[in-house]
N, C-alpha and C positions, 0 to 999 in steps of 0.2 A: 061932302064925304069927310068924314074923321078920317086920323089918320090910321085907327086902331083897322078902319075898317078897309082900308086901300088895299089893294092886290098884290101879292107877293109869289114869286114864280121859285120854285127848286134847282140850279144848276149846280152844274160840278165846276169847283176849282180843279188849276190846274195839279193838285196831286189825286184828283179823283174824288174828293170829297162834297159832298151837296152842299149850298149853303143857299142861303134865301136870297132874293134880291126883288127890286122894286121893277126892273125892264125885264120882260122877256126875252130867253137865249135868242140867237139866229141862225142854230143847229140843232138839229136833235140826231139822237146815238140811238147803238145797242149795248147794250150792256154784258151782254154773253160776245156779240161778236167784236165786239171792242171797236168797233168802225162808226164816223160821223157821216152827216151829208146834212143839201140842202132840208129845210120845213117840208118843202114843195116837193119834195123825190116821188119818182112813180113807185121806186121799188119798196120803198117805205107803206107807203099807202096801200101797196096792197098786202105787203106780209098785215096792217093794220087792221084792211077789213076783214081778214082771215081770221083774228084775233091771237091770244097771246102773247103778243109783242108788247103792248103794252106795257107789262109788268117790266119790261126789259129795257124800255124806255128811257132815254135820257137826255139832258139837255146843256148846250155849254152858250157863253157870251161872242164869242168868236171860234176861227179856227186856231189860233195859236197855242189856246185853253183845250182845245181838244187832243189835239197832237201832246203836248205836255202832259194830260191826263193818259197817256198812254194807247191812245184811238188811233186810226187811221183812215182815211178818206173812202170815200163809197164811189166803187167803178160805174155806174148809173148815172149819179149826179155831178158827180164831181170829179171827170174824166181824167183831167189835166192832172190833177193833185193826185188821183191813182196811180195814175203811169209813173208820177216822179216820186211816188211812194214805196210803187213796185219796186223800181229802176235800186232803191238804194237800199233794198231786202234782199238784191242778190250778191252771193258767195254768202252771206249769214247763215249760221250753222240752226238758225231757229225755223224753220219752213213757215209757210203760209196757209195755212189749215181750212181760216175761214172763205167765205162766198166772198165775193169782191160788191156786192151790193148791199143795200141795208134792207134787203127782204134777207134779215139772218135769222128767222125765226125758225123754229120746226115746223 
């Protein structure tokens, strides 16, 4: 395999912006609900085979790249990181809008 032709995957830096890399993320997002979680999430998969989501789609290197990119953790998959995500959302004058899982599609 040339190298023109090797595989290059889309994630977000941590300010939100995509940039190409050579490994695959080991998160994927929403892009409307601004929340990450596990590849594997149920709730993912099935807002997936619903369709639409898709488009919405997104992928980071780690969790730290996601949280910095301004995302937060999915109540489904990633329970722990929810609750201590909740936990430090209240008294914050911004409310919590979105679904707490990454089925955030319409």
């Amino acid at each position: 395999m040339t190298a023109a032709a090797k595989r290059t995957y889309t994630l977000l830096d941590p300010t939100g912006l995509p940039y190409r890399s050579p490994v695959p993320g080991t998160l994927g997002g929403h892009r409307g609900g601004r929340l990450y979680g596990r590849l594997d999430c149920p709730s993912a998969a099935r807002a997936l085979a619903r369709g639409g989501y898709q488009r919405d789609r997104v992928f980071f290197a780690d969790e730290a790249t996601a949280v910095a990119a301004g995302y937060r953790p999915c109540s489904d998959c990633l329970p722990e990181a929810y609750r201590r995500w909740k936990a430090g959302q209240e008294g914050t004058t911004r409310p919590d809008t979105t679904e707490g899982t990454c089925d955030a599609s319409p």
